[in-house]
N, C-alpha and C positions, 0 to 999 in steps of 0.2 A: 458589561458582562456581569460585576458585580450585581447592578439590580436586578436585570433578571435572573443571577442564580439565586438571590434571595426573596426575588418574587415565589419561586416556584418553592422553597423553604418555608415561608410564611403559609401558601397553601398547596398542601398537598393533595388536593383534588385532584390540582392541575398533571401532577406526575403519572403517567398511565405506567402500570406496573405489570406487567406480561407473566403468563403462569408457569415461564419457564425461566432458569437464569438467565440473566443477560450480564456477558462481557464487551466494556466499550472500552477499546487500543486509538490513541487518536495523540495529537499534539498541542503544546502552548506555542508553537511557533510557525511562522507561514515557513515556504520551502520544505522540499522532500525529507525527509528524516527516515526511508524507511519500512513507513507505514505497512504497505502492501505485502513485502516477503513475510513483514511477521505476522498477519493475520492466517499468510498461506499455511504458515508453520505451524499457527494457534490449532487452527483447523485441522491439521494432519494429526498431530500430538493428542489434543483432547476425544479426536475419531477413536485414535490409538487409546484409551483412557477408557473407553466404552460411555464416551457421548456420540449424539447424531447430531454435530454441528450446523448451525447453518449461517450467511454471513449477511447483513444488511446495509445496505450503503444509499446513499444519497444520489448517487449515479450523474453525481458532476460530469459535464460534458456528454452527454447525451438528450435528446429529443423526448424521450420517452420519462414523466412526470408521477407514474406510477399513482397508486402502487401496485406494481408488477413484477412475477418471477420470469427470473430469466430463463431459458433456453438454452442449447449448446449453439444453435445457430444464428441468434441475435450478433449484428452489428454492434460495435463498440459505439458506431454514432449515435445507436440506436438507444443503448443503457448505459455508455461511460466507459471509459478504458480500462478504469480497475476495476468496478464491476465485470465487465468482459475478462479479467483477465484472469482474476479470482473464477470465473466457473470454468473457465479451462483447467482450473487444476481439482476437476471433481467433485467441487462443494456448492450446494445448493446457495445460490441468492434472489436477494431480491431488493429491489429499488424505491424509491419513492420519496418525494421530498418531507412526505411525513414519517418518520423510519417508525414510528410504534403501528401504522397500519400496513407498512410495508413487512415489518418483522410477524405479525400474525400470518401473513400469509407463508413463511418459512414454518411455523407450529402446525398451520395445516398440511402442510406437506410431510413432518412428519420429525421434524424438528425439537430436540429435547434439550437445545441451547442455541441463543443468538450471539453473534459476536458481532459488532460495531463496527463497518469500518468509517471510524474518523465517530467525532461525537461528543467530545468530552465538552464541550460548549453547548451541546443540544438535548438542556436539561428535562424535555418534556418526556424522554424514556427513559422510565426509571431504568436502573443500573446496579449489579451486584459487585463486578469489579471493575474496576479503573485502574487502565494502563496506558503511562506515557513514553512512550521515543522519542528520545533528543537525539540529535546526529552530533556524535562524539571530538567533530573537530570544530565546529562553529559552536553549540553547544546552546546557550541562550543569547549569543551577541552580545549586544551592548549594555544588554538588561533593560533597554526601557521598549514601552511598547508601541503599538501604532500610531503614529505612523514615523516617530521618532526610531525606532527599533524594528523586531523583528516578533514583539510578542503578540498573539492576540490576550493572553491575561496575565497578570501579573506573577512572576517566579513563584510566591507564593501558595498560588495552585498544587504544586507539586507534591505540599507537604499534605493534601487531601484525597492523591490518590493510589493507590494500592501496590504499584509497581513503576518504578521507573526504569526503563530499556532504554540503556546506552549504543546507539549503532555508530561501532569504531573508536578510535581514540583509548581513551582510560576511563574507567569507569571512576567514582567516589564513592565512598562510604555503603550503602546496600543499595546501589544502581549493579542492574546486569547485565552484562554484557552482552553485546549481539556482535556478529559478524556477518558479511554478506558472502555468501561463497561461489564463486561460478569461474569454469574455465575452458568451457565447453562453448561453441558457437553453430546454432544449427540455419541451415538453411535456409531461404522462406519461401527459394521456389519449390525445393524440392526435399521435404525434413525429413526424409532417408539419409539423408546427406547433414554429418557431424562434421566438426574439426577443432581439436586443441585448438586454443586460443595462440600458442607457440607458432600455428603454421604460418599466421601472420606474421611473426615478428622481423624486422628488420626490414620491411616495407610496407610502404604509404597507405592508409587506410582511412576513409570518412569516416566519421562515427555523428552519429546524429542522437538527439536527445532532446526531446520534447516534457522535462521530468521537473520536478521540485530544486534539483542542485544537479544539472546535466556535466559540472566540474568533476563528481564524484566518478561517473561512467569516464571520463575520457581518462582521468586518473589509473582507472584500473588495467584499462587499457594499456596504457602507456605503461605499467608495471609488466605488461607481458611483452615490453620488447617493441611493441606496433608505434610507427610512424605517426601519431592522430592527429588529423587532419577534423577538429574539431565545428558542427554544426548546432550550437545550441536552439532552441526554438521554448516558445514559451508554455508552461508546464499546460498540462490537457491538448496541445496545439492539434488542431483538426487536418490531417496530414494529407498534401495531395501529390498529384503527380508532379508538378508544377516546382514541386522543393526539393526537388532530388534533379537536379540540371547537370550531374557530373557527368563528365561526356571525357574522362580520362581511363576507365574500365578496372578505375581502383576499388576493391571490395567495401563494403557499405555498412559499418556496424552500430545495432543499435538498441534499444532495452527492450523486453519483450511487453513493457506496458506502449513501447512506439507503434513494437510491430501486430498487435492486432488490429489496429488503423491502418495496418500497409498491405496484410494479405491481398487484397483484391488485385493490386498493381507491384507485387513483389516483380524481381527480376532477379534471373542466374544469381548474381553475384553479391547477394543481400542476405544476410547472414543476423539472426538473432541471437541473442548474447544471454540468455537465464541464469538467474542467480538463485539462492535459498539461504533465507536466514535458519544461522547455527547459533544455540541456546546452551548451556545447561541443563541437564535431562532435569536437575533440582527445581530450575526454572520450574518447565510444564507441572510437575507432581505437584509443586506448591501453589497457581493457576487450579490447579484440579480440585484440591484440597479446599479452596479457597470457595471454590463452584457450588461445593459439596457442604459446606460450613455454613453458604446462603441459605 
């Protein structure tokens, strides 16, 4: 990682610099931290700011090699789960495993900022701000790195880039805090149909979890009282019918990056869980400020 960050250092040809800011939110470490609620928030907040955000992702876990905007009605198989899940919540993206031709195609759409999802290793687009999540209870582990540890670059990374977002735990010194907030579970046959996360409580519940840290979801869970009857699965897991065998008619809960993979064969009793990351309004302004200062 070092040499190629100092490849691209040495020559900055190789940097393609795009004629609109770019913000990359991404991690030093493998497993969930996060990532996706805060990008959802980035996007809302800077809209709120009077930019036209738009998001570019890699579109891990998906078929489709880009570079391509997504749709409302592309498959998650098709573009990736967070990709999919990110334009459900109204923000333009787009994919592509080269994100500087994948992110042009968000400026022609109409796009007066990119935001990254994930990237802070993927030095070929250039970048106005750097923002890192660490998940506030494992934090960096061990400190050492792959395959000893849990890093992909050394702690020392952190001091390079612009913002460090703590999700959970205590934050240090000018790390800010994130929280993840959801208590609300909607249906997935039929999402007319809400319910407190309470109506569970005090009996037996699947929860399934296809995520970075699937501990975290059962966790939350289980602070509202529910029975969890825990189904971890490995992060991106391509979801079929095949993995859902309960044949006990216990309710089924699970994160809404699971449940765009599940639409097609959702049933009654299957229930998404949404969450949103909660910031500091001091946050976003200073993000904004920061946009605006590039």
């Amino acid at each position: 990682m070092r040499r190629r960050a100092n490849d691209f250092r040495r020559d900055p040809s190789k940097v393609v610099r795009l004629p609109v800011p770019v913000v990359v939110v991404g991690n030093i470490t493998i497993g969930g931290t996060g990532k996706t609620p805060l990008i959802v928030a980035l996007a809302q907040a800077m809209a709120e700011r009077g930019f036209r955000p738009g998001v570019v992702s890699r579109g891990y876990g998906g078929s489709e090699r880009g570079p391509y905007l997504l749709s409302e009605d592309d498959a998650a198989s098709k573009v990736g789960d967070e990709p999919s899940l990110i334009r459900q919540s109204g923000v333009p993206v787009a994919i592509g495993r080269e994100r500087p031709e994948a992110a042009q195609l968000l400026i022609d759409a109409g796009c007066d900022l990119v935001l990254a999802d994930d990237g802070l290793q993927h030095h070929r687009l250039g970048r106005d701000v750097e923002i890192c999540v660490i998940d506030g209870e494992r934090r960096l582990g061990n400190g050492h790195l792959l395959p000893a540890g849990p890093l992909r670059e050394p702690a020392s990374r952190l001091a390079d880039v612009d913002f460090i977002v703590v999700n959970g735990g205590t934050p240090q010194g000018s790390e800010v805090p994130m929280r993840l907030e959801g208590g609300t579970a909607v249906n997935m046959d039929d999402p007319t149909l809400t319910a407190p996360l309470s109506d569970f409580a005090g009996r037996p519940a699947h929860a399934v979890a296809g995520i970075g840290n699937p501990a975290r979801f059962f966790a939350s869970l289980a602070a509202h009282g529910i029975a969890v009857d825990g189904h971890p699965f490995a992060d991106h897991h391509a979801f079929t019918r095949d993995d859902f065998t309960f044949a006990d008619g216990c309710p089924v809960l699970m994160t809404d990056k699971d449940a765009v993979k599940c639409r097609e064969f959702a049933r009654a009793n299957w229930w998404r869980v949404p969450v949103r990351a909660v910031m500091p309004d001091a946050f976003w302004d200073a993000v904004a400020a920061k946009i605006r200062g590039s």
